[in-house]
C-alpha positions in Angstrom: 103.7 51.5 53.2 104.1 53.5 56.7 107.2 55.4 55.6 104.9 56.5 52.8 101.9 57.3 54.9 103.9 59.6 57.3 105.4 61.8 54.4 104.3 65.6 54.4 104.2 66.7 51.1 105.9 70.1 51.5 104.1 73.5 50.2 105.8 75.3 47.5 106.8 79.0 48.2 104.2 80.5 45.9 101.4 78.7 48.0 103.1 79.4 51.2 103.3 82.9 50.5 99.4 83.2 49.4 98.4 81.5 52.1 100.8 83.9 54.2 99.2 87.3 52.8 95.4 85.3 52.9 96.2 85.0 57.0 96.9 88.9 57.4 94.3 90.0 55.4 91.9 87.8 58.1 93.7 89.2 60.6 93.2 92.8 59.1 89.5 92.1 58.6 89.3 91.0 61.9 91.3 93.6 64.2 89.5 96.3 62.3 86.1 94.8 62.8 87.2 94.1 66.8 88.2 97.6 67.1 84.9 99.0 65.9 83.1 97.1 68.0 84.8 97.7 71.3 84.8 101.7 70.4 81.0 101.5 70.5 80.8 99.6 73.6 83.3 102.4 75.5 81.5 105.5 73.8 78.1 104.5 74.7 78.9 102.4 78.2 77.9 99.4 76.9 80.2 97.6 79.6 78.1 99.1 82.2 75.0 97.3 81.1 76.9 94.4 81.3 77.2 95.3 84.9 81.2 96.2 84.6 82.1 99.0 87.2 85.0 99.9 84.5 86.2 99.5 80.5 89.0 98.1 82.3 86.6 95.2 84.2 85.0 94.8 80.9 88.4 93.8 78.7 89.1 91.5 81.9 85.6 89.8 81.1 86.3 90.0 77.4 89.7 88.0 78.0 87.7 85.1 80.7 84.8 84.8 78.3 86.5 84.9 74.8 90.5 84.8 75.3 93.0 87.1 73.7 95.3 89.7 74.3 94.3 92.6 75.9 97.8 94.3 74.8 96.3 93.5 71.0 92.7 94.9 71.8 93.8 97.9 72.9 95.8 98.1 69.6 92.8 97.8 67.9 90.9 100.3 69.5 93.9 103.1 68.6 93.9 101.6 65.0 89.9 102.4 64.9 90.1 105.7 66.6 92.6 106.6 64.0 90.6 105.4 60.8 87.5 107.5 62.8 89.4 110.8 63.1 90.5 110.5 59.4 87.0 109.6 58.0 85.6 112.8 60.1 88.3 115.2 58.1 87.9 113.5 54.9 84.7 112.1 54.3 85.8 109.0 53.1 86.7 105.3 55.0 90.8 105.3 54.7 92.5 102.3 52.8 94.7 101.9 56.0 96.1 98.8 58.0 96.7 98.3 61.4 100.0 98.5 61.6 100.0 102.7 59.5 97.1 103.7 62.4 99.6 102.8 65.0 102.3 104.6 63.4 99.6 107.5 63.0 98.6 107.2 66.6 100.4 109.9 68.6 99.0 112.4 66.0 95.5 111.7 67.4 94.5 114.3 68.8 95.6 116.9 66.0 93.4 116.4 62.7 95.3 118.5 60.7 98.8 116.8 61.5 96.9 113.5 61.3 95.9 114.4 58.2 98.6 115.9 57.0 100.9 112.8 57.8 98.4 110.8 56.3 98.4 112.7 53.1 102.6 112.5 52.8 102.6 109.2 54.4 99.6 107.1 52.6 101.7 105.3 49.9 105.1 105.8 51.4 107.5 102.9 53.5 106.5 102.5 56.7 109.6 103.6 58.0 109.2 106.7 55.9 105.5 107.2 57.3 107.2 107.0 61.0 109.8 110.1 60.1 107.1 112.2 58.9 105.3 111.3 61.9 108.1 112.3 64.2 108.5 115.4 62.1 105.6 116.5 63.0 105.2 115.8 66.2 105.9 118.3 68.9 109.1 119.1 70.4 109.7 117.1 73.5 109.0 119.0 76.9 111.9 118.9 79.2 111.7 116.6 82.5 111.1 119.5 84.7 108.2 120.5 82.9 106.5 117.4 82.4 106.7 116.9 86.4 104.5 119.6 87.2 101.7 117.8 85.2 101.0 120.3 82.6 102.8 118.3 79.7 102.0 115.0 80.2 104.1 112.2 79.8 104.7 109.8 76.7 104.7 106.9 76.6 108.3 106.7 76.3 108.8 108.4 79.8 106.6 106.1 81.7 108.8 103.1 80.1 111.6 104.6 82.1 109.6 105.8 84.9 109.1 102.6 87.0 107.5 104.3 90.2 105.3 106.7 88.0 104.0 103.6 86.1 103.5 101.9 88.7 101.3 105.0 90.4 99.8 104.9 86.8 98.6 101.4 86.7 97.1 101.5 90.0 95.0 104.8 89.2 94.2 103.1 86.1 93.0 99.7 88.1 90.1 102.0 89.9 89.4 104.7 87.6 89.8 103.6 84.5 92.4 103.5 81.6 90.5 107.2 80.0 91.2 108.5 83.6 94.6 107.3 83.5 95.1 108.4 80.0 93.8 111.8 81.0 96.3 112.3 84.0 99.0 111.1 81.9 98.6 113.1 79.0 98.5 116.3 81.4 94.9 117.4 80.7 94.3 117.0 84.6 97.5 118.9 85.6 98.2 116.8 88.2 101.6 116.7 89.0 104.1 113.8 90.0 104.2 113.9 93.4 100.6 114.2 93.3 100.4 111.3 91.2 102.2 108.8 93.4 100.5 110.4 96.4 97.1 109.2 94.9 98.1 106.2 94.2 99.5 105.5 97.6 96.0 105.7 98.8 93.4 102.5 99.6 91.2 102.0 96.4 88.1 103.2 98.5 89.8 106.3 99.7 90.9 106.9 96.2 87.3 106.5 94.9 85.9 108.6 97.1 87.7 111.4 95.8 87.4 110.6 92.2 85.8 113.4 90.9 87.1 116.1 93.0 90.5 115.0 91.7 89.0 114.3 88.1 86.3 117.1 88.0 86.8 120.0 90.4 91.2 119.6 89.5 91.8 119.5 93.7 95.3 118.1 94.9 95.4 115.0 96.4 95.3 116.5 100.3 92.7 119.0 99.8 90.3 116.1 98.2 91.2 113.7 101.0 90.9 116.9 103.9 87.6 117.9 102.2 86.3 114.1 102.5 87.3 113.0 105.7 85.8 116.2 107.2 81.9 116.4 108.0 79.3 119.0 106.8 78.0 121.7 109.3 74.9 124.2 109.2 78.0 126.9 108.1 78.5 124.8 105.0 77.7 126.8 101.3 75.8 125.1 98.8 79.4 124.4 96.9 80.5 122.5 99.7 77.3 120.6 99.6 77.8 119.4 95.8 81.3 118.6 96.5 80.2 116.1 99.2 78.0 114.5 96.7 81.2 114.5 94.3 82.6 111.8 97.0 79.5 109.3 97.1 79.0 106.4 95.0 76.1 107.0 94.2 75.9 110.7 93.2 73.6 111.3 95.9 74.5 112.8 99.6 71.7 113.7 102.5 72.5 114.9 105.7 70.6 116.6 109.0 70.9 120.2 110.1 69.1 121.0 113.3 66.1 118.8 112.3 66.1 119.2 108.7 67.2 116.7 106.4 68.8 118.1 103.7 69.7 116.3 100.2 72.1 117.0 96.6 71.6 114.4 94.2 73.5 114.8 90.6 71.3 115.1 87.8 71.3 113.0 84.4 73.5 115.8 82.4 75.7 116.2 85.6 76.0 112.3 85.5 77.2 112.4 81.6 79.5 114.8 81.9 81.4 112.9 85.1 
């Protein structure tokens, strides 16, 4: 009667099967539903009222309070900026899995070769959706050029760039991954060495200089020279707003023979850091 009671009675392969496709269609439903909601958070700094200092703090509270991978949740975040940029040049929601948007990915930031790839790619293999990606992607910069910053790196050069990752992980630990994603992808211009020079600074030091680096486009020394120097009655009005670029808060005050004298950043200033 044991013997009996221990048996498994062992699914067919049809059932197996359903139930196989029924788990990626939840899993589908749900990435695509995750990735929707965490765009919404980032775009309108929903983390912040949550009292985050970062996205990046925020996905760390995400993984304490709820589990999960943040390696996944960033996947579905590209997945939904993908189906996004398509619905904006279409109209329409696009019948599109996970999986496609990642293939689609790289094109992000070019509608009409997203859409174009898309288009050519929509009922194709996989694999076949990956050469026409590749196809149209642009023509790989050579190493000299991406080290002056201009280019940008892929992600395939940071792979085999262990010191530049490493400089890019720890930029991205205080500033965030869209600062990290901007300085990679070369819309900063800041070059290699300047990279691994930032990133050889203390956290504070490198938050201090944040948005001269991220805003004004200074170098690494000038930034740290310019806030580690102090304000005198021969300082311009420039000079003034670029010391409040280095507080916290937005907000600097200092005295000049007997006069206080104060620049605090204003809500659209705020939005646009």
């Amino acid at each position: 009667m044991g013997s009996e009671l221990s048996r498994v009675m062992m699914m067919g392969k049809a059932d197996a099967e359903r139930l196989h496709q029924r788990v990626g269609q939840c899993l589908e439903r749900t990435g695509q539903e995750l990735g929707s909601l965490l765009l919404s958070i980032f775009d309108h700094q929903g983390w912040k009222a949550l009292g985050c200092s970062t996205f990046e703090v925020y996905l760390k509270k995400v993984e304490d309070d709820f589990g999960g991978s943040r390696r996944s949740i960033y996947a579905y975040m590209e997945a939904a900026r993908v189906e996004r940029a398509l619905y904006r040049v279409t109209g329409a929601p696009p019948k599109l899995s996970i999986k496609r948007a990642l293939v689609l990915y790289p094109l992000l930031e070019k509608p009409d070769l997203l859409l174009e790839a898309f288009q050519k790619g929509v009922d194709a293999p996989e694999a076949k959706l990956r050469t026409v990606v590749s196809r149209l992607l642009p023509a790989p910069t050579t190493k000299k050029q991406r080290d002056k910053g201009k280019e940008g790196w892929t992600k395939e050069d940071v792979a085999e760039d262990k010191e530049l990752r490493d400089a890019l992980d720890k930029i991205q630990s205080v500033y965030g991954k869209e600062a990290r994603e901007a300085i990679q992808n070369g819309i900063i211009g800041l070059p290699r060495h300047e990279i691994l020079a930032l990133a050889k600074l203390y956290a504070p030091t490198m938050e201090k200089i944040q948005h001269l680096i991220m805003a004004n486009r200074w170098g690494v020394d000038e930034s740290v020279a310019f806030a580690n120097d102090m304000a005198t009655d021969k300082s311009t009005v420039t000079d003034l707003i670029n010391r409040c670029l280095t507080t916290k808060d937005l907000y600097w005050t200092g005295t000049f023979g007997g006069f206080e004298v104060s620049v605090k950043a204003t809500t659209a200033v705020r939005k646009k850091l």
